[in-house]
N, C-alpha and C positions, 0 to 999 in steps of 0.2 A: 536576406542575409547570405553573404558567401560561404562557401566550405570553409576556405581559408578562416573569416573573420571569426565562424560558429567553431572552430576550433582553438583559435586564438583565444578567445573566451572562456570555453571553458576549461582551458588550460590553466587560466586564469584564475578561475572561480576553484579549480580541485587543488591549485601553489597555497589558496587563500585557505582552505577547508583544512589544507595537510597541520597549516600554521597556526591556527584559529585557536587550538583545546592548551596549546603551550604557556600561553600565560594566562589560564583560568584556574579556577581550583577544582575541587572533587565534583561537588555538587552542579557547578556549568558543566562539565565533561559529562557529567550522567543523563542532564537535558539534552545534550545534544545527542548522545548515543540513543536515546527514546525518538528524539527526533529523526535522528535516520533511517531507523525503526521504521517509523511512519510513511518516512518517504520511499521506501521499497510497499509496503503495505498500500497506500494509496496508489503511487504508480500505474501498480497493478492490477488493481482493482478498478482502474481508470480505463486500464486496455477492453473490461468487459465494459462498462456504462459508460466510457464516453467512446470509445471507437466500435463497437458493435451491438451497444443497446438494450446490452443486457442487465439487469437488477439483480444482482445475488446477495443476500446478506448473510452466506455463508461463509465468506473472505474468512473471519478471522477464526472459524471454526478449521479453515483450512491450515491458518497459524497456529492456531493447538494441536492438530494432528501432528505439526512437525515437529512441534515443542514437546510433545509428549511420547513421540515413538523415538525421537534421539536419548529424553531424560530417561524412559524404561528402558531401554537399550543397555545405558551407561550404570543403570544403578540396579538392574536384576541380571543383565550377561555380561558386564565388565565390558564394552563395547566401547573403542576410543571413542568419545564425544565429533570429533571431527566426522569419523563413518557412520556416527549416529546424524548427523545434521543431513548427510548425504542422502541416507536412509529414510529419513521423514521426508525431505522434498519428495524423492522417487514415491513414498506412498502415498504424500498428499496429490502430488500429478496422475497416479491412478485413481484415486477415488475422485478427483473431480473431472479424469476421464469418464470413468463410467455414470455419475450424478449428474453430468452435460451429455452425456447419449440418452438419459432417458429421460433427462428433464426439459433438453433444451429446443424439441419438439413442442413442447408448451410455449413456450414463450411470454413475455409480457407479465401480467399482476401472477399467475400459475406457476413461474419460474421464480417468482419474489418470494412466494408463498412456502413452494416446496424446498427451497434452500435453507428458508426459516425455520422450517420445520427440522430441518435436519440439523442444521445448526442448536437447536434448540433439544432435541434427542442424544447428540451428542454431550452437550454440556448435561444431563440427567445421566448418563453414563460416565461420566467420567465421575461425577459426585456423587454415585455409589457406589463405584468399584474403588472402594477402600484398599483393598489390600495391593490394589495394582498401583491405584493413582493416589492415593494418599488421601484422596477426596477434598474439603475444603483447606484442609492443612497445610495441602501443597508436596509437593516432588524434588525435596532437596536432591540436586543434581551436581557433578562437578562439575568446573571450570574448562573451558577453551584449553586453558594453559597450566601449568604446575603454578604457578604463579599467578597470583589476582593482579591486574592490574586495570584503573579505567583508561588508561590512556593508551592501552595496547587492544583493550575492546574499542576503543573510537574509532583507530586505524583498520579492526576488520571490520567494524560496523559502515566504516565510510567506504571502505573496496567492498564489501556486497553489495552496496546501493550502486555505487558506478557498476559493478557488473551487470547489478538488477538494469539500470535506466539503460547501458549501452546496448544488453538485448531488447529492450523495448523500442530504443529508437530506431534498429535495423530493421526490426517488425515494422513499426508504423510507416518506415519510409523506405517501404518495397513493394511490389508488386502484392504480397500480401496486406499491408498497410492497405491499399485500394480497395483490396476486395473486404476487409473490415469497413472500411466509411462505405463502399455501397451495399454492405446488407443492411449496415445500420439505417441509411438514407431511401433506401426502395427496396424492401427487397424480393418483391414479383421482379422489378426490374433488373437487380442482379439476378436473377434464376434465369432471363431470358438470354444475358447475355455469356452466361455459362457459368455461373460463378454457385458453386457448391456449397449452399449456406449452411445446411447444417452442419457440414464438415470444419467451414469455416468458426462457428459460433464455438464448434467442441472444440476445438485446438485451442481459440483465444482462454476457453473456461479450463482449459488444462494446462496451458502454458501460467497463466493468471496464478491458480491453485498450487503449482508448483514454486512461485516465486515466495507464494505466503507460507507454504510448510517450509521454504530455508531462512522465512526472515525468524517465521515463529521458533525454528530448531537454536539459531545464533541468540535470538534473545531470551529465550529460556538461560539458555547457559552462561547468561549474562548475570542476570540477575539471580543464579544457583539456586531459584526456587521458581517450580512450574507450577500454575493453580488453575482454575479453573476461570481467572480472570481473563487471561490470554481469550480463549475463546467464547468471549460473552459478547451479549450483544451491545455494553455498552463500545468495549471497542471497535464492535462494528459501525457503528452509529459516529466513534469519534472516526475513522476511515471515509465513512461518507460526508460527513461534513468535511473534511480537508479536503476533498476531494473537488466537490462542490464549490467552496467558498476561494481554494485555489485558483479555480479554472478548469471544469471537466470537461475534457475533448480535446485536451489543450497538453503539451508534451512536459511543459515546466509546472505548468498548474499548481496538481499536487504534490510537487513541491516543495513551492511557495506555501500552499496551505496547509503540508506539514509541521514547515518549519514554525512559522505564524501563529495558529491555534494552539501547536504543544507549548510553545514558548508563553503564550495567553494565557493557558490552562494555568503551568507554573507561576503567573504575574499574580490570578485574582484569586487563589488557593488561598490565600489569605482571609478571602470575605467569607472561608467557612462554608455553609451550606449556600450563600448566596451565589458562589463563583457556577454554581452553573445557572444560574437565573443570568448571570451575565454573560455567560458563554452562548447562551441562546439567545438572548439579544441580540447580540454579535452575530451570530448567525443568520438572525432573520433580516437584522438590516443590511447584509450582505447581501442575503437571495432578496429583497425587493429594490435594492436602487441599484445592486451590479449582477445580472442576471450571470453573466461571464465573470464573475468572481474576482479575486482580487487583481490579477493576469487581463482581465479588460478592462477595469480601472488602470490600470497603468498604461494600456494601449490606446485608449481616449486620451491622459493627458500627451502621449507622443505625437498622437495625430495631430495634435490641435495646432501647434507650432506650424504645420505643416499648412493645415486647413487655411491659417491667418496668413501665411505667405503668399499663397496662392490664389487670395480673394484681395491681397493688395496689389499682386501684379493684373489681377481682372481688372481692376477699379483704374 
């Protein structure tokens, strides 16, 4: 695909997103706002496991930090919300500076392990420091704006996503992008050809970290109460599935598998305790008939047109 035409597109695609929330009501406006939630969260989460190989399941611990150092901020130093959301990225992008300098010499199941861990001390901290965090009660926080609105939270929800994807896509498709896909794919054989992998890995895991403490800070103050939920590991587990079931390694991927799954979630919430009995269904018949997720189901039926023309001109 051309510059041109990849432009023309998603010029297309963000005319259609600006339009989309205007003739919904509250309740579609607030999925989609989750949803793009998601698609900053997975994204990024996708630059560490599908471009350089790494398994963290501290992503969404990284969204709590950000959600929580802007909500303290705003409601023990009067701190505007906006220099508070700034604030959480800049501290989630250090702590997952220094958590990828000493973890990501490990590597592999040790790097799954020790994020988990962390992830998992964190959310024990944050549920008994009562008087800081509210604990399970949650962190009533103010709003973005003097003014609630969801259709002015759509609008900054859907420009941090494009900001979030358009640093990601300069990454992926730069000289750094390359050096991502060869640590991931050899990487004795990127060391030989000079390429700096643990420096490489620490940037992806800081750059990563930093996009989920802005997604966590914005949607804390979304939803003007922070809990403990942000940072759990169901919704880490919901990030890696989107991520997965999207297309992991793949630029649009997660997505697709954002938008798809949250919107799922919200269809089968219905069947009560069952909607995750079918939500996992859905997931595993994904991971065994489209290994490439929903993003390669749809790139078999493109081919195929193609495949059948070209075995009629053989013929």
């Amino acid at each position: 695909m051309t510059g041109k035409r990849l432009g023309f597109i998603s010029a297309l695609i963000l005319a259609g997103m600006c339009i989309l929330p205007l003739g919904l009501g509250i309740y579609p406006q607030h999925v989609l706002i989750v949803s793009l939630f998601y698609v900053m969260m997975a994204s990024s989460w996708n630059l560490l496991a599908g471009y350089t190989g790494q398994v963290s399941f501290g992503h969404a611990a990284m969204a709590g930090i950000g959600a929580y150092t802007s909500g303290i901020l705003a409601v023990k130093a009067g701190i505007d919300p906006w220099i508070g959301v700034c604030a959480g990225t800049a501290i989630a992008a250090l702590l997952g500076l220094g958590l990828g300098a000493l973890c990501l010499k490990m590597g592999g199941i040790y790097l799954s392990l020790t994020t988990l861990a962390f992830s998992q001390i964190l959310h024990i901290v944050i549920v008994n420091e009562y008087d800081v965090t509210r604990g399970t009660m949650g962190l009533q926080v103010p709003g973005l704006m003097a003014e609630y609105s969801k259709i002015t939270y759509y609008y900054i929800m859907l420009a941090a996503a494009v900001l979030t994807l358009a640093i990601l896509y300069r990454m992926i498709h730069s000289n750094l992008g390359l050096n991502f896909r060869a640590v991931q794919n050899d990487e004795v054989a990127a060391k030989s050809i000079g390429v700096k992998v643990l420096q490489v890995r620490v940037l992806a895991f800081t750059v990563a970290s930093a996009m989920a403490g802005f997604a966590g800070g914005l949607y804390g103050h979304y939803l003007l109460l922070i809990t403990p939920e942000i940072p759990s590991l169901d919704l880490q587990f919901n990030v890696l599935a989107m991520t997965v079931i999207g297309g992991m390694g793949s630029f649009i991927g997660p997505v697709i598998g954002a938008f798809a799954l949250n919107i799922l979630a919200e269809k089968i919430r219905d069947y009560g305790e069952y909607h995750v009995l079918v939500f996992g269904l859905v997931a595993l018949v994904v991971a065994r008939f489209a290994p490439n997720g929903l993003l390669g189901i749809w790139r078999r039926f493109r081919t195929r047109p193609h495949a059948r023309s070209s075995n009629r001109l053989q013929d």
